[in-house]
C-alpha positions as CSV (number, residue, x, y, z in Angstrom):
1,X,-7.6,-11.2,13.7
2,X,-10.1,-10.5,10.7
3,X,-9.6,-12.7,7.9
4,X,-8.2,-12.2,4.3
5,X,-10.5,-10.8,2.0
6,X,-13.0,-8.1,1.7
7,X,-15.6,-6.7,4.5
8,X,-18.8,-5.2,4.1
9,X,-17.5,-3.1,7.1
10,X,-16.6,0.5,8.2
11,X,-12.9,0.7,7.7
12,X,-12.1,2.2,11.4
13,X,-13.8,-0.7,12.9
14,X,-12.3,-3.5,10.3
15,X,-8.6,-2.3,11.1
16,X,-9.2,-2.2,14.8
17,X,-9.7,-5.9,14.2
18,X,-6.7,-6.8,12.6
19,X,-3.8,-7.0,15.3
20,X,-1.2,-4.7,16.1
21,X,2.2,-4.5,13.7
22,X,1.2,-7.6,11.3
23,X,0.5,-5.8,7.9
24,X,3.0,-5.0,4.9
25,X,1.5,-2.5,3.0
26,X,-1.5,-0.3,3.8
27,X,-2.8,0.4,0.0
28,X,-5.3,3.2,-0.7
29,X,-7.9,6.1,-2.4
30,X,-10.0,7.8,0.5
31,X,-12.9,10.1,-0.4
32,X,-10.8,13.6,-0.7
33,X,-14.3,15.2,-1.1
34,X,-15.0,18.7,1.4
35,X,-16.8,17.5,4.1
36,X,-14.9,13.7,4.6
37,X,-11.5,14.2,3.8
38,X,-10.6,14.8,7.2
39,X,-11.8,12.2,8.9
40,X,-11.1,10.0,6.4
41,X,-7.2,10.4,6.5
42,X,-7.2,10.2,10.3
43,X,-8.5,7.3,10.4
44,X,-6.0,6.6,7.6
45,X,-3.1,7.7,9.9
46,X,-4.3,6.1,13.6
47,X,-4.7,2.4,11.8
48,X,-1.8,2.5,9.5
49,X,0.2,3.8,12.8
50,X,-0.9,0.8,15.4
51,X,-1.6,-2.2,12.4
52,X,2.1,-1.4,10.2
53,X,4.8,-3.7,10.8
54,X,8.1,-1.5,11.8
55,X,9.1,-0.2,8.3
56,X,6.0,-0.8,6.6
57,X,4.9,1.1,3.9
58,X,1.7,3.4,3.3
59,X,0.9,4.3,0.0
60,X,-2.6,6.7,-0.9
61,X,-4.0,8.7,-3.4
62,X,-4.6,12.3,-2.5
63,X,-6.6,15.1,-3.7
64,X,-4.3,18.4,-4.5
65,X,-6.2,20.9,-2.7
66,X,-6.5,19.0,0.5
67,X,-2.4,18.1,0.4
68,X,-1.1,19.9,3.0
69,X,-3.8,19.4,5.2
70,X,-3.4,15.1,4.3
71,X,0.3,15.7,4.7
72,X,-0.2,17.0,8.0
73,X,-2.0,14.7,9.3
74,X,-0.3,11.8,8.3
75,X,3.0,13.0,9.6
76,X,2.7,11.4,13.1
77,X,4.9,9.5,15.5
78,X,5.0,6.2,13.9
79,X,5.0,7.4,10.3
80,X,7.6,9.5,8.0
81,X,6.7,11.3,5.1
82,X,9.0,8.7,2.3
83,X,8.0,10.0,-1.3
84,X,5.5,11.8,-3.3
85,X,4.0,9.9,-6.9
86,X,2.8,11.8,-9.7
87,X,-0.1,9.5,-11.3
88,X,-0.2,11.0,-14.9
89,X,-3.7,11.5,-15.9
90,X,-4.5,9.5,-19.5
91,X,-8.1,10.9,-21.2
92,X,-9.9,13.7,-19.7
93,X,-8.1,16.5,-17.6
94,X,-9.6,17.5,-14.1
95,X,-10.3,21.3,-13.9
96,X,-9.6,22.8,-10.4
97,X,-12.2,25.2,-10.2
98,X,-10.7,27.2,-7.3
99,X,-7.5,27.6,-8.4
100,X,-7.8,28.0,-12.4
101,X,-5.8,24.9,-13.2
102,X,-6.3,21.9,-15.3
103,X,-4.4,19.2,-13.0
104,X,-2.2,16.9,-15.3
105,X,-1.3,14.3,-12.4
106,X,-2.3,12.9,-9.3
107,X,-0.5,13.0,-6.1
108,X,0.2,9.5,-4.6
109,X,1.7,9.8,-1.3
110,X,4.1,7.0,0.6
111,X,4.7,7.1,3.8
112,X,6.8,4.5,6.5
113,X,6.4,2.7,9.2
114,X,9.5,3.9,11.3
115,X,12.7,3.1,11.4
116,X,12.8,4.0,7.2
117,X,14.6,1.9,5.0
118,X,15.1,2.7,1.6
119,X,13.0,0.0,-0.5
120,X,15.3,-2.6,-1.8
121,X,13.5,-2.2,-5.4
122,X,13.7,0.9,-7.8
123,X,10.6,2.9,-8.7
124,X,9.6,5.4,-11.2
125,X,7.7,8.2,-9.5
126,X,6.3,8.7,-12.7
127,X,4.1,6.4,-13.5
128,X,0.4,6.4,-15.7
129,X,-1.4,3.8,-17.1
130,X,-4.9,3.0,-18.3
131,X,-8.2,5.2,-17.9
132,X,-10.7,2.9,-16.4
133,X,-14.0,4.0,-14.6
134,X,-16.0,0.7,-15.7
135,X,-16.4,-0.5,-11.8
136,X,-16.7,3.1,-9.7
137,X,-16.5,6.7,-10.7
138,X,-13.3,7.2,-8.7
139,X,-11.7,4.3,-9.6
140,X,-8.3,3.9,-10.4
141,X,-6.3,2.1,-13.3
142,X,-5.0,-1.2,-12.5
143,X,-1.2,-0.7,-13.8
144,X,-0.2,1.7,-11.3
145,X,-1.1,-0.2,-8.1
146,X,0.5,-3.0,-9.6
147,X,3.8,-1.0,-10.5
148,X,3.7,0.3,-6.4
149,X,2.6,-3.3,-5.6
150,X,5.6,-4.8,-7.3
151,X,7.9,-2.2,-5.9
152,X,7.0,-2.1,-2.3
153,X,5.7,-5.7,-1.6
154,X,6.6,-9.4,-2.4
155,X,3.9,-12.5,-2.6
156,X,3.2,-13.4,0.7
157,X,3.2,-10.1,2.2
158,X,-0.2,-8.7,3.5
159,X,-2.0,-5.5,2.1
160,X,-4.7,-3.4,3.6
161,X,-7.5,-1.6,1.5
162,X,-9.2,0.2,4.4
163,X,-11.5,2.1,1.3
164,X,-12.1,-0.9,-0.8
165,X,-13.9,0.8,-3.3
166,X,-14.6,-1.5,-6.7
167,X,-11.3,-3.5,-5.3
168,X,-8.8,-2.2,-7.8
169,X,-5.8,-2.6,-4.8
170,X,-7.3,-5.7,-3.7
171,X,-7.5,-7.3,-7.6
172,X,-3.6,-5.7,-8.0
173,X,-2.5,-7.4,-5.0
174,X,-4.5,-11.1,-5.6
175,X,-3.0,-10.9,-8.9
176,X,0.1,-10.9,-8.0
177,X,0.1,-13.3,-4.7
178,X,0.1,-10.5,-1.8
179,X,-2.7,-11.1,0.3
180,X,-5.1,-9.1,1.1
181,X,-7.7,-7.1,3.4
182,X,-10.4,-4.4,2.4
183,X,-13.1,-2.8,3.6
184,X,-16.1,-1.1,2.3
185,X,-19.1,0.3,3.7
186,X,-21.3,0.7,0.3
187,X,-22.9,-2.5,-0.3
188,X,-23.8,-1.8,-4.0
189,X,-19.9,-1.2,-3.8
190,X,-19.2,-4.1,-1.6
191,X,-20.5,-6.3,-4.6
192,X,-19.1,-4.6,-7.4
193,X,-15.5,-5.4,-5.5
194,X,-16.5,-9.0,-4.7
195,X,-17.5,-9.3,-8.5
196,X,-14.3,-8.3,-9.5
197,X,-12.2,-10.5,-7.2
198,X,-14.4,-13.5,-8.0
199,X,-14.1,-13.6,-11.9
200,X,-12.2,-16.8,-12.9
201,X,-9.5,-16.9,-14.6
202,X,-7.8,-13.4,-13.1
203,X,-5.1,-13.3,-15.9
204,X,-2.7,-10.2,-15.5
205,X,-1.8,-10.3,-19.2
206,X,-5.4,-9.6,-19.9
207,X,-5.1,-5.9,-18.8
208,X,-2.7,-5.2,-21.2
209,X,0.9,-3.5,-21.0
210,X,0.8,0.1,-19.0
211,X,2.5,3.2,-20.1
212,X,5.0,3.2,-17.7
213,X,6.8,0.2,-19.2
214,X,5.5,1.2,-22.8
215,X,7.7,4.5,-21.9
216,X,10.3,2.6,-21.2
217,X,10.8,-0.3,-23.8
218,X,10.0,-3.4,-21.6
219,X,6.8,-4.2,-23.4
220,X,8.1,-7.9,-23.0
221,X,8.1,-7.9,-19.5
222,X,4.4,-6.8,-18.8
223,X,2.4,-9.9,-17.9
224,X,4.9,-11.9,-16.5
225,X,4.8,-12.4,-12.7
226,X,6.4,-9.8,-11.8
227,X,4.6,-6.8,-14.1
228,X,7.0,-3.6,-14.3
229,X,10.6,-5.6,-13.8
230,X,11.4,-3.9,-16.7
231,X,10.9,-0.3,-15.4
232,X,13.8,-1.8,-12.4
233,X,15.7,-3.1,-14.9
234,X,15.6,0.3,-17.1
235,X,16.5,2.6,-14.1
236,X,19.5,0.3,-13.3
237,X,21.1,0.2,-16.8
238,X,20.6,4.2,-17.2
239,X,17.7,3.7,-19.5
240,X,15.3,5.3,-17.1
241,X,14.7,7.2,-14.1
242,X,16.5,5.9,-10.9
């Protein structure tokens, strides 16, 4: 069994090192680029099926083009399509060139380890946060892994990165005490990621409240252990989406 952390290491070889039916969460942003999506999700889709504990949970960023392709392959014996995310996009729209259309979200896709079980927390499949490209052209903000984090994990449980990246899953999960694997085969990358996880003190207050509890009035709530309890306790009262 490979170790918790991160791995300068390609991410079909790190997860065939991690045994069989002992992770949590798979949490994830392949390259959706033409000529490595493919390959990239079914690797995706083999290790999350064999390294998942039975009703596990795999969450990933996907490109829009490439969705039913990425649905596709993920659909497989051992996982269930479970819900679709839209990741509102804060700054700068993305123009999709071959289809004329200035994308406002992002598609997050979750998929389970069978049997699925309904999570025992609420979510918003709405969710947005902060811009933030200061580590990694194709990073993602901080506040919504840590909204999905909160919602489909606990402390203790263990989360795989298998596209590390600048570590933005990784940092999300250490933050909040859910331990964590990545892997990344950039070493430039590698470093960037190790910075990030290494930086003393890791304060979650220090990123700040995201939109998604902004939007829905728990302001006080962001920064505390458990980031978005608000959003839960919004959806339950009626004061949000359910």
């Amino acid at each position: 069994m490979i170790k918790d952390g991160i791995h300068l290491i390609d991410c079909k070889k790190g997860m065939r090192k991690i045994r069989a039916g002992t992770v949590d969460l798979i949490c994830t942003d392949p390259p959706y680029i033409k000529d490595e999506w493919e390959a990239a999700y079914k690797n995706l889709a083999e290790g999350a099926g064999r390294i998942l504990k039975p009703g596990g949970y795999l969450i990933t960023y996907c490109g829009h083009y490439y969705l039913p392709g990425v649905l596709d392959i993920l659909r497989t014996e051992n996982l269930t399509f479970y819900w679709i995310v839209a990741q509102l996009n804060s700054g700068s729209k993305s123009l999709m060139h071959h289809r004329n259309i200035i994308a406002g979200y992002k598609p997050i896709l979750i998929f389970q380890k069978n049997p699925v079980n309904p999570s025992n927390k609420i979510f918003m499949d709405v969710i947005s946060g902060r811009q933030s490209k200061d580590h990694h052209p194709w990073e993602q903000s901080i506040h919504e892994a840590l909204h999905l984090l909160t919602r489909f994990g606990s402390p203790g449980d263990l989360m795989v990165d298998p596209f590390l990246g600048s570590g933005t899953w990784c940092l999300a999960a250490q933050l909040i005490g859910i331990r964590h694997i990545g892997f990344e085969i950039n070493p430039d990358t590698y470093r960037t990621a190790q910075e990030r996880l290494t930086q003393r003190p890791l304060d979650l207050s220090s990123f700040g409240p995201c939109d998604t509890c902004r939007d829905c009035g728990s302001l006080d709530r962001c920064g505390s252990r458990d980031p978005h309890a608000g959003c839960e306790r919004e959806a339950v009262t009626g004061g949000g989406t359910a």
